[in-house]
C-alpha positions in Angstrom: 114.1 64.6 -83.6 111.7 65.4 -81.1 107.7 65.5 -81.9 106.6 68.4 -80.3 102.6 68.4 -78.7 100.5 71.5 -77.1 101.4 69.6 -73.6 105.4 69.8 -74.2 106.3 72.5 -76.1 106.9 74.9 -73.1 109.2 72.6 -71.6 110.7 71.4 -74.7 111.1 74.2 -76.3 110.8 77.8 -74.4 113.1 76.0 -71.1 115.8 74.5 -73.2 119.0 75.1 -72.5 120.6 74.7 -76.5 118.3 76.5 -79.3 115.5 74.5 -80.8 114.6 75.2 -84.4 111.0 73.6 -84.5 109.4 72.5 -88.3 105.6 73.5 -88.2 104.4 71.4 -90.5 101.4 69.2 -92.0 101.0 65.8 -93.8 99.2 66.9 -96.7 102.0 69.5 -97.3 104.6 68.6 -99.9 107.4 71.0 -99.2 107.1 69.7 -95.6 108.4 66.4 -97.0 110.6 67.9 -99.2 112.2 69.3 -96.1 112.6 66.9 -93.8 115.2 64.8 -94.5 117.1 68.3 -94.7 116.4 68.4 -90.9 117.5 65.2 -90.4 121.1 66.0 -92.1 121.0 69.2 -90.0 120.1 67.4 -86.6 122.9 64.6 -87.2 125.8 67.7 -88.1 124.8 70.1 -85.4 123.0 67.9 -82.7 125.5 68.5 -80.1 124.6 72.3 -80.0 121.0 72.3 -82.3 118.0 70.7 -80.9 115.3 69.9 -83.8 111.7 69.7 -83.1 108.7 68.7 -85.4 105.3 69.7 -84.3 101.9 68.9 -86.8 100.3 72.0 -86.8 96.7 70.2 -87.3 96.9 68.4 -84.4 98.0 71.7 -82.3 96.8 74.5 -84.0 96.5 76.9 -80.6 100.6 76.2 -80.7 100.3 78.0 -84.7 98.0 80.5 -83.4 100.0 81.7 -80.3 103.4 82.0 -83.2 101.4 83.1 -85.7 102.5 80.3 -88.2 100.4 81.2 -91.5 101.5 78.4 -93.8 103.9 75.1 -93.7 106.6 74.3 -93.5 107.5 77.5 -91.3 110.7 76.9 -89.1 111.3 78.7 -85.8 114.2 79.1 -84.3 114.0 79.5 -80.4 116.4 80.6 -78.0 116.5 81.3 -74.5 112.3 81.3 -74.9 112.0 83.5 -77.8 111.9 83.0 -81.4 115.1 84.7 -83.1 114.8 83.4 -86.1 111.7 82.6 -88.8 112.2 80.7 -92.1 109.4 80.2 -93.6 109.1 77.9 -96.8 111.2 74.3 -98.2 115.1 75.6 -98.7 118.1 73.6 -100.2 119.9 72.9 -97.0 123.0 75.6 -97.9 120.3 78.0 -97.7 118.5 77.3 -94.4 121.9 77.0 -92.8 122.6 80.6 -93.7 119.8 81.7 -92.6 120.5 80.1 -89.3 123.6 81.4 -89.1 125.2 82.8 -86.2 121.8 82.0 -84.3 123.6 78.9 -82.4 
């Protein structure tokens, strides 16, 4: 999983060649927690055509500002530089997988 600062983002993220869904998150934020071995499971199943990125949105919050992340855990799915997806909230992992469906 890749840990995501203000100085890599654009390069990891908006100029990647697979979709990156990035986990906005905090440490003093329980469903963040809750969520991230979820992540883990996803990364490790869809790897080959998923990228997963985790960025700590008190240590960057002009990345939150310029997405407009209002609360953790909030999941963003990018693709081809644009985000084509928001999830926004911890979710069973059946869940968050439908609603990245057909989004990579």
């Amino acid at each position: 999983m890749i840990t995501l600062t203000s100085e890599n983002f654009d390069e990891q993220v908006l100029a990647a060649e697979k979709p990156v869904l990035v986990d906005f998150w905090a440490e003093w934020c329980p469903p963040c927690r809750m969520i991230a071995p979820v992540l883990e499971e996803i990364e490790k199943e869809y790897g080959d055509r998923l990228t997963i990125a985790k960025l700590n949105g008190d240590d960057h919050p002009d990345i939150v500002a310029r997405y407009g992340v209002m609360g953790f855990p909030t999941l963003n799915l990018y693709r081809d530089g644009q985000v084509v997806q928001q999830i926004v909230g911890a979710k069973p992992k059946r869940l968050l997988l439908a609603d990245l469906d057909g989004h990579f």
